[in-house]
Every structure is written in C-alpha cells, then in structure tokens.
The first five atom37 places (N, CA, C, CB, O) and aatype in JSON, in Angstrom:
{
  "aatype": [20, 20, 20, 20, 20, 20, 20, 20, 20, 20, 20, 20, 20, 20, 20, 20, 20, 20, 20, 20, 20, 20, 20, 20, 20, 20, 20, 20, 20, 20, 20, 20, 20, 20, 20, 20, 20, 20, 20, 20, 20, 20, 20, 20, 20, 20, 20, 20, 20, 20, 20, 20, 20, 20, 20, 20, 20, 20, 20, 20, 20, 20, 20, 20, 20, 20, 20, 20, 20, 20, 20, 20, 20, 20],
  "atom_mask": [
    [1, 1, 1, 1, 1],
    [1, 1, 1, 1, 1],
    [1, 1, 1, 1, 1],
    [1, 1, 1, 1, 1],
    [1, 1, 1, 1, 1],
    [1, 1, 1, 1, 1],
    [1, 1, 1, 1, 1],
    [1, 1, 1, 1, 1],
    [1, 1, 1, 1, 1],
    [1, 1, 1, 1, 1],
    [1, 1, 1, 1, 1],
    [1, 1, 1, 1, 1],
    [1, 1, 1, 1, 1],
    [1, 1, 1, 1, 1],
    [1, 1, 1, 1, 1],
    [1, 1, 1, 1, 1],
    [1, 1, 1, 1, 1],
    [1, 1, 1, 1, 1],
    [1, 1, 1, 1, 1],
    [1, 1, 1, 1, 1],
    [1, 1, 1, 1, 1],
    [1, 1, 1, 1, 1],
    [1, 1, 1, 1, 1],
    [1, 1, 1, 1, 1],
    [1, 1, 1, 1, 1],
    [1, 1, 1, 1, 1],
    [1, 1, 1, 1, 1],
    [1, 1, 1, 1, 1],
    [1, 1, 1, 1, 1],
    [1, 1, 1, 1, 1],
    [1, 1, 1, 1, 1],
    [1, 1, 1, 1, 1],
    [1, 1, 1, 1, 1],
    [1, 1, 1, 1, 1],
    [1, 1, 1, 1, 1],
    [1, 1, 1, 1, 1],
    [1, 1, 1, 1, 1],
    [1, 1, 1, 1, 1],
    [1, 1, 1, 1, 1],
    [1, 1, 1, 1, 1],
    [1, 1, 1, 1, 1],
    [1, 1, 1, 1, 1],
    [1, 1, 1, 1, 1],
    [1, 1, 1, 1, 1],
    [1, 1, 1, 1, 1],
    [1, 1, 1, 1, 1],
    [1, 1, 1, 1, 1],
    [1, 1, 1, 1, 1],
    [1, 1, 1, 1, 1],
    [1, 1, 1, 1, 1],
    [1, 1, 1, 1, 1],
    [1, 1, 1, 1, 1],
    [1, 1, 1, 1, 1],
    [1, 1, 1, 1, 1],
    [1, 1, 1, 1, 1],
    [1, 1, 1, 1, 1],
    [1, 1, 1, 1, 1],
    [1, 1, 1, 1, 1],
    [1, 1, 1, 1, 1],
    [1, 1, 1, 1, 1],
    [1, 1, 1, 1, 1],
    [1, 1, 1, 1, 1],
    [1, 1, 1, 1, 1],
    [1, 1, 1, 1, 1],
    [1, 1, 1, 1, 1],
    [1, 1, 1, 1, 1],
    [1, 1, 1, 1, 1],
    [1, 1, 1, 1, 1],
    [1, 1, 1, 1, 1],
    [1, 1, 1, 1, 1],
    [1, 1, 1, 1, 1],
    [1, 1, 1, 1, 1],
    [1, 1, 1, 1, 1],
    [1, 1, 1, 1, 1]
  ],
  "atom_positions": [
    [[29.65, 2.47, -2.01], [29.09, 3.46, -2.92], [27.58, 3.56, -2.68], [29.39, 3.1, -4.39], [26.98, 2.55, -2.32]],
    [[26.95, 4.68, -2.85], [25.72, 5.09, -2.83], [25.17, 5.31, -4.06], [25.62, 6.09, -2.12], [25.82, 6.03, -4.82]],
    [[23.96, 4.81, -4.51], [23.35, 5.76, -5.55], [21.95, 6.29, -4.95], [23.12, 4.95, -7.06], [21.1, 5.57, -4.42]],
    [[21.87, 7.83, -5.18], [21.05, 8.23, -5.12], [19.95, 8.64, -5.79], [21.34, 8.59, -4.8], [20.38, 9.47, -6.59]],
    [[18.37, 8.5, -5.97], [17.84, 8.81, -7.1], [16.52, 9.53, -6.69], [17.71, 7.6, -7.98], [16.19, 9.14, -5.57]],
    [[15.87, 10.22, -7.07], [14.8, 11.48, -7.15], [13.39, 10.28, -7.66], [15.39, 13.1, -8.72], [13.41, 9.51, -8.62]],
    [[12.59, 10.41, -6.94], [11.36, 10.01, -7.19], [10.02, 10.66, -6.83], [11.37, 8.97, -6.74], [9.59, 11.15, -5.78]],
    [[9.65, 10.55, -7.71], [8.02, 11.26, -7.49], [6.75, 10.07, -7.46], [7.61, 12.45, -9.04], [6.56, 9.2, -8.31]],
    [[5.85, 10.37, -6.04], [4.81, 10.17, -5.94], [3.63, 10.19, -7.2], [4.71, 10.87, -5.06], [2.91, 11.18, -7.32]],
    [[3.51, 9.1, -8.04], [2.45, 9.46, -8.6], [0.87, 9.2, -8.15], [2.68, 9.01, -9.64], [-0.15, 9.86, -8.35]],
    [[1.14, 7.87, -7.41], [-0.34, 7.8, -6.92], [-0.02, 6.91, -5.81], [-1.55, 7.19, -8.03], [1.03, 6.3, -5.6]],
    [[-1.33, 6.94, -5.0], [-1.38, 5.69, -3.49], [-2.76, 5.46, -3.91], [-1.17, 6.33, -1.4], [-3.56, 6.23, -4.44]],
    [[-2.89, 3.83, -3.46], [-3.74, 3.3, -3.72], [-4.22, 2.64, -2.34], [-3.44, 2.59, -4.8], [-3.46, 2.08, -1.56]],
    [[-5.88, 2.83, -2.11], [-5.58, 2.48, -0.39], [-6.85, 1.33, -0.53], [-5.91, 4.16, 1.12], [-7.88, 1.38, -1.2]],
    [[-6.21, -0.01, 0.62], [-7.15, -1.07, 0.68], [-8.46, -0.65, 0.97], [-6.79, -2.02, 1.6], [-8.59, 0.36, 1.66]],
    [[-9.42, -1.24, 0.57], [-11.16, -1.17, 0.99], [-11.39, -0.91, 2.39], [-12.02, -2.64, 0.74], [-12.27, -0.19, 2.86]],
    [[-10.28, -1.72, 3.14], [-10.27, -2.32, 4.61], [-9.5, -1.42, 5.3], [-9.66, -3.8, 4.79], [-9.41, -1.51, 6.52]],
    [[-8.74, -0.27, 4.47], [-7.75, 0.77, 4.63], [-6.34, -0.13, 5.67], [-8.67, 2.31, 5.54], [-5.6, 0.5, 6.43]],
    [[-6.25, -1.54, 5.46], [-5.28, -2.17, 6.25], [-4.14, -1.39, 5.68], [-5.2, -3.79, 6.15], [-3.86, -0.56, 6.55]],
    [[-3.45, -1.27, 4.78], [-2.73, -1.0, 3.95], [-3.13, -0.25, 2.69], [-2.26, -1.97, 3.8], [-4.22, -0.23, 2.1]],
    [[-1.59, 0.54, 2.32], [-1.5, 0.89, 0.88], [-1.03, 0.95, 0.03], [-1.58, 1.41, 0.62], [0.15, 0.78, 0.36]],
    [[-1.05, 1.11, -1.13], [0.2, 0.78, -2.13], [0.67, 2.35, -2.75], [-0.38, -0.44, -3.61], [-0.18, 3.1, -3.24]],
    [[1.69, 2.62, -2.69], [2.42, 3.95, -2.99], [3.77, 3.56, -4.61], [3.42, 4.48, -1.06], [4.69, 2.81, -4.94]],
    [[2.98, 4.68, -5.07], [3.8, 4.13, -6.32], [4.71, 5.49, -6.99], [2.57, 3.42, -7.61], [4.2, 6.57, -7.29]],
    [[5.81, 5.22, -7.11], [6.62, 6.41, -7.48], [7.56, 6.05, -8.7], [7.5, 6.92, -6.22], [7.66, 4.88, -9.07]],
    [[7.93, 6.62, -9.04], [8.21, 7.11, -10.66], [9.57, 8.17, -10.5], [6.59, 8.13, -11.45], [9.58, 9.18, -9.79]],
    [[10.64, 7.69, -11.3], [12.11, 8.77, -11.01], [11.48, 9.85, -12.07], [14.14, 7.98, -11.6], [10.73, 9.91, -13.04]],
    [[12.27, 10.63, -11.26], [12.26, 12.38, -11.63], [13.06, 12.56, -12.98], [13.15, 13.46, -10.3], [14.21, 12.16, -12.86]],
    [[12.89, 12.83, -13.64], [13.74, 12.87, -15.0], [14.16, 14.54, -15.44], [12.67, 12.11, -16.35], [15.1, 14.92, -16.14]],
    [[13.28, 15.2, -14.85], [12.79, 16.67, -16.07], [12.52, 17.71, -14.53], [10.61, 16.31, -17.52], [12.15, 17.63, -13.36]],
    [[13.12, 18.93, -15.83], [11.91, 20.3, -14.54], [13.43, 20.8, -13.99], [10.34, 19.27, -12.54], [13.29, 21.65, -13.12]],
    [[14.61, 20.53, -14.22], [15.36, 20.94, -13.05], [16.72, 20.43, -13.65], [14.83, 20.27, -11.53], [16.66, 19.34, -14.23]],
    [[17.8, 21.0, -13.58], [19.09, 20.29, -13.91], [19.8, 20.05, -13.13], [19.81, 20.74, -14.63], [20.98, 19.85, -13.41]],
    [[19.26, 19.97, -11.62], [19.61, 18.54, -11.06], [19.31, 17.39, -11.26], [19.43, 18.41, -10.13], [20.09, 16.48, -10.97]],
    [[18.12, 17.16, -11.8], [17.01, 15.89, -12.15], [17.83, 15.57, -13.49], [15.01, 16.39, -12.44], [17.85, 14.43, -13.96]],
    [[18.27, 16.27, -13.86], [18.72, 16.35, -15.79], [19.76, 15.26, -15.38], [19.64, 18.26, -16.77], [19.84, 14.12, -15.84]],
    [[20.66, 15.94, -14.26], [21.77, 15.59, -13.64], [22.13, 13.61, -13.7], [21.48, 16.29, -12.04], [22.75, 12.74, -14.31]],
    [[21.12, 13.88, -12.5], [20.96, 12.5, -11.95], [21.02, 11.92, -13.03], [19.79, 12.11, -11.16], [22.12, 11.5, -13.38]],
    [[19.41, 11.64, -14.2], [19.07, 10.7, -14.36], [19.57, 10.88, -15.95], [17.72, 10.44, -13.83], [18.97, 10.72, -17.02]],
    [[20.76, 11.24, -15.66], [21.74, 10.88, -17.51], [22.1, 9.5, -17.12], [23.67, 12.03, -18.07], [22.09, 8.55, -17.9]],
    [[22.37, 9.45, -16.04], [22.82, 7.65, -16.02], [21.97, 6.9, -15.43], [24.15, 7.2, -15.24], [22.25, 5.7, -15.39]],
    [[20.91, 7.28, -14.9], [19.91, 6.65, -14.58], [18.7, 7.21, -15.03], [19.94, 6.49, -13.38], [18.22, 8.05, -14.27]],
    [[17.71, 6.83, -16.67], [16.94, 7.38, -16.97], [15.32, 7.28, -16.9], [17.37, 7.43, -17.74], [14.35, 7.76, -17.49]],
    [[15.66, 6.27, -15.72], [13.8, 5.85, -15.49], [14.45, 4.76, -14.29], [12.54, 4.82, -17.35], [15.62, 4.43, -14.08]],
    [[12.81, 4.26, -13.46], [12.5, 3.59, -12.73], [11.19, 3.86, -12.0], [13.43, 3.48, -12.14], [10.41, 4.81, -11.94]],
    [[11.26, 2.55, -11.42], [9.21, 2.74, -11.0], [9.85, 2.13, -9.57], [7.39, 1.3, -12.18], [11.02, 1.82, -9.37]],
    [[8.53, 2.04, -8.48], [8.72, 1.36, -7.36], [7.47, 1.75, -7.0], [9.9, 1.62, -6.46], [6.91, 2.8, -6.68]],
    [[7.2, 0.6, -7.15], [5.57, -0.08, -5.33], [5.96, -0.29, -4.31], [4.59, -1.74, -5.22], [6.95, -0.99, -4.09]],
    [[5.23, 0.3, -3.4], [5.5, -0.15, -1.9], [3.88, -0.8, -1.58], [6.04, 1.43, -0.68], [2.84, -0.42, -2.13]],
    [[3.98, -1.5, -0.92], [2.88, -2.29, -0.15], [2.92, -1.69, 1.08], [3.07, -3.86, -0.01], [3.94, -2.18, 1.59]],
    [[2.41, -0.86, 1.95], [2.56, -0.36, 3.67], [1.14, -0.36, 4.44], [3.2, 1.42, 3.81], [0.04, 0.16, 4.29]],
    [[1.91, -1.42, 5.57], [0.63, -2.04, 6.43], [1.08, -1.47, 7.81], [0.44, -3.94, 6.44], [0.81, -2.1, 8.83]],
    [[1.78, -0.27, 7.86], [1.86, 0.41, 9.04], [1.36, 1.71, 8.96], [3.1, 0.44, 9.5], [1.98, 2.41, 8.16]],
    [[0.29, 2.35, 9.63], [-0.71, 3.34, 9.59], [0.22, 4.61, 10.03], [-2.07, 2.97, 10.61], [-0.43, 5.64, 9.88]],
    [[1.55, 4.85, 10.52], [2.61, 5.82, 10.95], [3.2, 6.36, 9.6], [3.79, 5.11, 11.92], [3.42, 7.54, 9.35]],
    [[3.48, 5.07, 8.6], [3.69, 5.52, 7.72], [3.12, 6.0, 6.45], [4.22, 5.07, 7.7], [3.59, 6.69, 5.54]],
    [[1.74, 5.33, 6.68], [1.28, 6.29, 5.33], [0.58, 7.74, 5.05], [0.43, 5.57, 4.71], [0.01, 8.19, 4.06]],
    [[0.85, 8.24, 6.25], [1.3, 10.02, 5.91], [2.38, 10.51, 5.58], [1.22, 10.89, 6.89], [2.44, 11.7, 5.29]],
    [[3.51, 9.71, 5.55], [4.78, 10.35, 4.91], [4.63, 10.29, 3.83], [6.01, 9.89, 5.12], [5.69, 10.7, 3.37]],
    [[3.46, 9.84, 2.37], [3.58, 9.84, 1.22], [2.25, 10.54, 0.73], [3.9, 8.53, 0.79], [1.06, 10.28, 0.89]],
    [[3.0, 11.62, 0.01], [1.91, 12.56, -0.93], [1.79, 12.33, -2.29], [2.23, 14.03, -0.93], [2.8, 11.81, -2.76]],
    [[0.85, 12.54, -3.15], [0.81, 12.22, -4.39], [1.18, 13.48, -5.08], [-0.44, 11.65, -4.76], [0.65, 14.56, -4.85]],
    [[2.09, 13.28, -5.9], [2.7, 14.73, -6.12], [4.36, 15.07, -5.89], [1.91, 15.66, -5.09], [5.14, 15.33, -6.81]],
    [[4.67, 15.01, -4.55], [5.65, 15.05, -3.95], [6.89, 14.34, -4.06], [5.3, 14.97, -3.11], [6.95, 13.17, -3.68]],
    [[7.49, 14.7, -4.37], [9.14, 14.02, -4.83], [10.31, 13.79, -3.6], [9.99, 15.24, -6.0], [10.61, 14.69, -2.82]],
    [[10.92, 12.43, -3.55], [11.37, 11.74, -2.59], [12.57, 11.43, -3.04], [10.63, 10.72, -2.2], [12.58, 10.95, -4.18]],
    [[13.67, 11.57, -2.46], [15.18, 10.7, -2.32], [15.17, 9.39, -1.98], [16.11, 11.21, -1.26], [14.75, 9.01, -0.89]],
    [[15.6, 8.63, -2.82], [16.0, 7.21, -2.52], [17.0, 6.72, -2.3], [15.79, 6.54, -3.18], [16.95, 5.85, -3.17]],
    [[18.22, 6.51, -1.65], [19.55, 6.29, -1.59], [19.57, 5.09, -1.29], [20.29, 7.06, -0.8], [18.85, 4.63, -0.4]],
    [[20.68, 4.16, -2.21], [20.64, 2.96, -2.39], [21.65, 2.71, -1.63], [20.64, 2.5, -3.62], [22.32, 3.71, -1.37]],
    [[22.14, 1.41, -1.04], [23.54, 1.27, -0.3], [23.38, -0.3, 0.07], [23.78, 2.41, 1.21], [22.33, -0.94, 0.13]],
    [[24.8, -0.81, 0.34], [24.77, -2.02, 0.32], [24.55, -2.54, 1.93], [26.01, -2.45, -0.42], [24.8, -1.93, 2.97]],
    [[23.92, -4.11, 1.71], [23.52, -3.83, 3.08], [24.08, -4.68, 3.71], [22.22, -3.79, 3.4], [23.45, -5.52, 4.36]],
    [[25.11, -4.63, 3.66], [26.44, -5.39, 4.87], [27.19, -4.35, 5.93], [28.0, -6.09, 3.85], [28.03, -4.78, 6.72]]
  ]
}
C-alpha cells in the first residue's frame, strides 16, 4: 500500500556556510477538494529535511506544493 500526501513548502532555511539547507513543508489541507480529499484521513503533518547536496536544493521552492508517497521499503 501507498499513502500519498500533498505538501507545501513553507520555508528553507540556508547554512551561513551555504553547506546545506533545511526545507520545511507542511501538508496541504485547504484550497481544493482534492486536498479536502486527501487530508480527511490525514489532517496535518510537518517534515524537515536537512540537504547537503547542492543538485538538490533547487528542486525546493517556498510556496510550492509537493507529493510525498509513502511505501514500504522491502
């Protein structure tokens, strides 16, 4: 089984040293009744990322809303 869940970018936070950054997102709740959808059974969640690879921290906008699909990892 998969669960999938809608997250939005609220902020990135970037080291002094710009080694890394921290990207912080927030589930989508509202705005849309797909979002309505989703998160009747799932009605919140947060997630930090720590990213010390410079490829990836242009894939994250502040603002911008992201799919998360969960799955088991065997």
């Amino acid at each position: 089984m998969t669960v999938r869940a809608k997250f939005r970018c609220d902020h990135i936070n970037k080291a002094d040293d710009d080694s890394y950054r921290t990207v912080n997102l927030f589930a989508v709740t509202d705005d849309s009744p797909e979002n309505k959808s989703w998160s009747k059974y799932t009605p919140g969640g947060q997630l930090s990322m720590h990213i010390s690879n410079p490829d990836a921290f242009s894939q994250f906008e502040t603002g911008k809303e992201y799919f998360i699909d969960i799955t088991p990892a065997n």
